[in-house]
Residue frames as qw, qx, qy, qz and C-alpha x, y, z in Angstrom:
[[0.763, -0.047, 0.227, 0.604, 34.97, -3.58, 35.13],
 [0.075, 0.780, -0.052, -0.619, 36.55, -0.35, 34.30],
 [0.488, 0.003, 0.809, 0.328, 36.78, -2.05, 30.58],
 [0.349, 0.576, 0.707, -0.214, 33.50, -1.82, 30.01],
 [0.270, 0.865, 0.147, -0.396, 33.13, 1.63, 28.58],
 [0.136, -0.534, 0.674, 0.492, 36.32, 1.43, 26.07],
 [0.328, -0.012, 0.942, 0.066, 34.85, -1.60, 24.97],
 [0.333, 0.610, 0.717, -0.060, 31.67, -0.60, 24.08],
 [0.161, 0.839, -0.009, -0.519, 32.73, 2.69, 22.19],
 [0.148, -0.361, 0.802, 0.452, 35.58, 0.77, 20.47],
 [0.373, 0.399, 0.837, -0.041, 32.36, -1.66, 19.49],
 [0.153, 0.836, 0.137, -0.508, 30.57, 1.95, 18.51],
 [0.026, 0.663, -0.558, -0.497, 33.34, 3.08, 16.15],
 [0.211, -0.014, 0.902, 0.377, 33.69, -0.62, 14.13],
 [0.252, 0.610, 0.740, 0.133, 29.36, -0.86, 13.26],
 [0.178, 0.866, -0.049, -0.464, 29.96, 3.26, 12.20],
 [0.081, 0.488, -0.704, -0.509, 33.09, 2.30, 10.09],
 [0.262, 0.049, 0.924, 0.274, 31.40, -0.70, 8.80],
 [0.333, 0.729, 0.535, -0.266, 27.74, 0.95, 7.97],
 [0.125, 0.834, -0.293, -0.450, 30.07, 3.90, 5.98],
 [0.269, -0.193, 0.867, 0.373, 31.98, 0.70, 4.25],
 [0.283, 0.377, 0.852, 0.228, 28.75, -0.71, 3.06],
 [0.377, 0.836, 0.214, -0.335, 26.95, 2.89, 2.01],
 [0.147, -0.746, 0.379, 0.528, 30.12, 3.44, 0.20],
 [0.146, -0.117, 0.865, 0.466, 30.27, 0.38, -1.67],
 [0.366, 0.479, 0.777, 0.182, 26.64, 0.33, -2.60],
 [0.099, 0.898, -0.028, -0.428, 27.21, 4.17, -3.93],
 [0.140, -0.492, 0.739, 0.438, 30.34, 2.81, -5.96],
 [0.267, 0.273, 0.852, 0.359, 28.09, -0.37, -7.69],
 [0.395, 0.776, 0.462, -0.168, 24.88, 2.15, -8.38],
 [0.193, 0.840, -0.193, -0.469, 27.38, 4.58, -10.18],
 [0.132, -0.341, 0.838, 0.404, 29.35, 1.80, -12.07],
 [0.412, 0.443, 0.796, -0.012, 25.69, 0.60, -13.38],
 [0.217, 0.891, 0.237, -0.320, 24.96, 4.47, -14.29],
 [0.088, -0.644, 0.493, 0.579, 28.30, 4.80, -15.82],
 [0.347, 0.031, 0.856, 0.383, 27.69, 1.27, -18.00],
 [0.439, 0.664, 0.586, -0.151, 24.21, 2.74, -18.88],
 [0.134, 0.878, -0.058, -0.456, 25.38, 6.15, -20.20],
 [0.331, -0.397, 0.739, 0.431, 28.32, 4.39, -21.75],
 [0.472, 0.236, 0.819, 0.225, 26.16, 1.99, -23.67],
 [0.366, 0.777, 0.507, -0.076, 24.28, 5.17, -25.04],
 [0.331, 0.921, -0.117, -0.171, 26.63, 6.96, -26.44],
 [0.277, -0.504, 0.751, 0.325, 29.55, 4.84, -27.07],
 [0.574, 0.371, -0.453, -0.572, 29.12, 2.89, -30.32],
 [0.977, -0.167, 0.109, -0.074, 28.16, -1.14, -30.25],
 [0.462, -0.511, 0.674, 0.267, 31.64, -3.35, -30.53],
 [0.389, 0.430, -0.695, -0.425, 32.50, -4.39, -34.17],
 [0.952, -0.031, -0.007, -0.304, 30.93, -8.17, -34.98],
 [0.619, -0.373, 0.670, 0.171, 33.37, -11.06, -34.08],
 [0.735, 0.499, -0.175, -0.424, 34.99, -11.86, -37.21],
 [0.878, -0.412, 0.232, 0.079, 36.51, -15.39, -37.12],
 [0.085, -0.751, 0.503, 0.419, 40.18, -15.05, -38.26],
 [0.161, -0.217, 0.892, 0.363, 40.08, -18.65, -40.12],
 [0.578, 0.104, -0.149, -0.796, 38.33, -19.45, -42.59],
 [0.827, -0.279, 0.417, -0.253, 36.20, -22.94, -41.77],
 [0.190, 0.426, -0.833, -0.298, 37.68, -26.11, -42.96],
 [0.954, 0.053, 0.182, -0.233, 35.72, -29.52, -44.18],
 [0.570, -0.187, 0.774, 0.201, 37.21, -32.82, -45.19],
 [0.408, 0.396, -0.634, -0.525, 37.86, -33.55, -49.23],
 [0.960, 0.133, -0.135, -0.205, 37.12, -37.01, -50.57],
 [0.723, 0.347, -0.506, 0.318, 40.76, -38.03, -49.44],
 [0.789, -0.418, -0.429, 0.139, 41.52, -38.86, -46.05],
 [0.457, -0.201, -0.091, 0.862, 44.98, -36.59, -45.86],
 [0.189, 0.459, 0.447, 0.744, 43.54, -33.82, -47.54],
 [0.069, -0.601, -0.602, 0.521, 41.74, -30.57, -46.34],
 [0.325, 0.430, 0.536, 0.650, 40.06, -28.78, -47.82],
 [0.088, 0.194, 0.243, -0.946, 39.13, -24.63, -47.08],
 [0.041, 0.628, 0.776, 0.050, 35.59, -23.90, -47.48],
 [0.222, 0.288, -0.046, 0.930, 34.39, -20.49, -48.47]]
């Protein structure tokens, strides 16, 4: 078939563009690991979670709450 050849370059061309897809993306996750590393070493740690309320227990009366410190 006079197909044939078209076919099998067009084939060609897709497992090039797809081999360049996947070097690309595994060039993008090793530098987004190197960025988090570098990051973590010279950016300071994140402030400690402080919890915004303060806890609450039960009084000796049923309605009641009481704040704990």
């Amino acid at each position: 078939m006079q197909y044939e050849p078209t076919i099998e370059e067009l084939r060609h061309k897709y497992e090039v563009a797809m081999k360049e897809k996947m070097l690309v993306r595994l060039e993008k996750e090793r530098l987004q690991a190197r960025t988090e590393a570098l990051e973590a070493q010279v950016l300071p740690p994140p402030p400690p979670y402080i919890r915004p309320f303060p806890s609450l227990t039960l009084c000796t009366k049923k309605e009641d709450l009481c704040v704990s410190s």
